[in-house]
N, C-alpha and C positions, 0 to 999 in steps of 0.2 A: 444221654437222653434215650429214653426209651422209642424205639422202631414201631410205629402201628399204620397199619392199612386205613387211609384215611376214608374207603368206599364200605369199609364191613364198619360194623357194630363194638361199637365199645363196651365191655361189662365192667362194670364198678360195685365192690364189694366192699360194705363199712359195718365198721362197727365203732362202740367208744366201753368202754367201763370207767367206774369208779370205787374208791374204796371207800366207802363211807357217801352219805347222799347228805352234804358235798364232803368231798374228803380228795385227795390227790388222784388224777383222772390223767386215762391217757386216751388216743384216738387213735382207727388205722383201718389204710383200705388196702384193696388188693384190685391189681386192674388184670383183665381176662380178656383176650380176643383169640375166637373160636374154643379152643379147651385148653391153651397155653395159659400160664402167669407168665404175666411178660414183667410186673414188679410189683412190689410191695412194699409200704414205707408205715412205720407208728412213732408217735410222736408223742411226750409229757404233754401236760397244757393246763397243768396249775391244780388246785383247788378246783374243784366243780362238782354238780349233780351230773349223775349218768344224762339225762334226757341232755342237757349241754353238749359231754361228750359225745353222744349220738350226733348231734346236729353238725358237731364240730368236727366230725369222721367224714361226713359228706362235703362241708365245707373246704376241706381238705383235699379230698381227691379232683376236686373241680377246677380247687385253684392250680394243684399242681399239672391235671390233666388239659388245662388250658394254654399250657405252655407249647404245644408239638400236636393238638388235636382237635378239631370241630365240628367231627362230623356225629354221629347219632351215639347217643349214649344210654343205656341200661342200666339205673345206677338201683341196687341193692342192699336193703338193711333190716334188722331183726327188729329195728325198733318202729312197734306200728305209729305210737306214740309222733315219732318224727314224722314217716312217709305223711300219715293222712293229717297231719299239720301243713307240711309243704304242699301238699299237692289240692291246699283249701278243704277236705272234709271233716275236720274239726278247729274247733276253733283254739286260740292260743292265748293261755291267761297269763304268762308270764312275758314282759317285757324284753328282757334278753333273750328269750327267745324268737320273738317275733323280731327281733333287730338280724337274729344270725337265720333266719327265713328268709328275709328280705337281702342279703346276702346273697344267700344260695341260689333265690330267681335271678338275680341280678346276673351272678357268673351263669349260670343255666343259659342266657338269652347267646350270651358269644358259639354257642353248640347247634347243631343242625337242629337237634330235638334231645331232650332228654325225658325220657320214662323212669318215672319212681313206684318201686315195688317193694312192698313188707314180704319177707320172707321167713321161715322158720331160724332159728338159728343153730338146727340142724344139718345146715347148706354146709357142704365140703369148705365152702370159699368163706363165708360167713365164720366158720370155726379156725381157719386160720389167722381170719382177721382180732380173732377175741384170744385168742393164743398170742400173738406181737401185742396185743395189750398187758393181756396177764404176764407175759415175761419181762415186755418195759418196765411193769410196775413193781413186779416182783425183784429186778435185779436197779430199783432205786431206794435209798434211806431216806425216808419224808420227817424225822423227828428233827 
């Protein structure tokens, strides 16, 4: 289990790909407190559209970050798509998506706070996160 300072700030860093919109997708976050990676996990997760695997990179870190952590969280993704879906500034046409939203507030509410930020996916932590994706996928045979 991973060791965190439950009085500092959590960073959570996601992303998801796919190969094909839907095609075999995988998702992955990276957790960060102060400038350490304290771990990093990516995971297959079937058939999907990227926006899926977006939401399911977040979904992911949450559930597994809820295991050992409660207190303030910073969670980070390249896809604006998702952030301003979850955090209500746009709105959400697709059904599975708005099932794995209502998810994500759900595990969100066990957390002291959590902030949802769009960021470049330029971000050091962001490109490692799309790196454990492209290598998941790249070192799986989907035919």
């Amino acid at each position: 289990m991973v060791s965190i300072d439950q009085n500092e700030i959590l960073k959570i860093y996601t992303d998801g790909a796919a190969r094909g919109n839907p095609g075999p997708a995988a998702s992955a976050f990276v957790l960060v407190q102060g400038s350490a990676v304290l771990f990093s996990d990516v995971k297959l997760i079937g058939n999907t559209t990227n926006n899926s695997a977006e939401y399911n990179a977040i979904l992911n870190a949450l559930t597994y970050v809820k295991k050992f952590y409660n207190g303030k969280i910073k969670l980070y993704s390249d896809s604006q798509l998702a952030i301003k879906q979850i955090t209500g500034e746009w709105k959400i046409n697709y059904p599975h998506l708005a099932n794995l939203k209502k998810e994500i507030l759900t595990l969100s509410k066990f957390f002291r706070k959590v902030e949802y930020s769009h960021i470049p996916r330029t971000d050091p932590f962001i490109q490692i996160c799309d790196k454990l994706c492209n290598e998941k996928l790249d070192r799986n045979d989907f035919t």
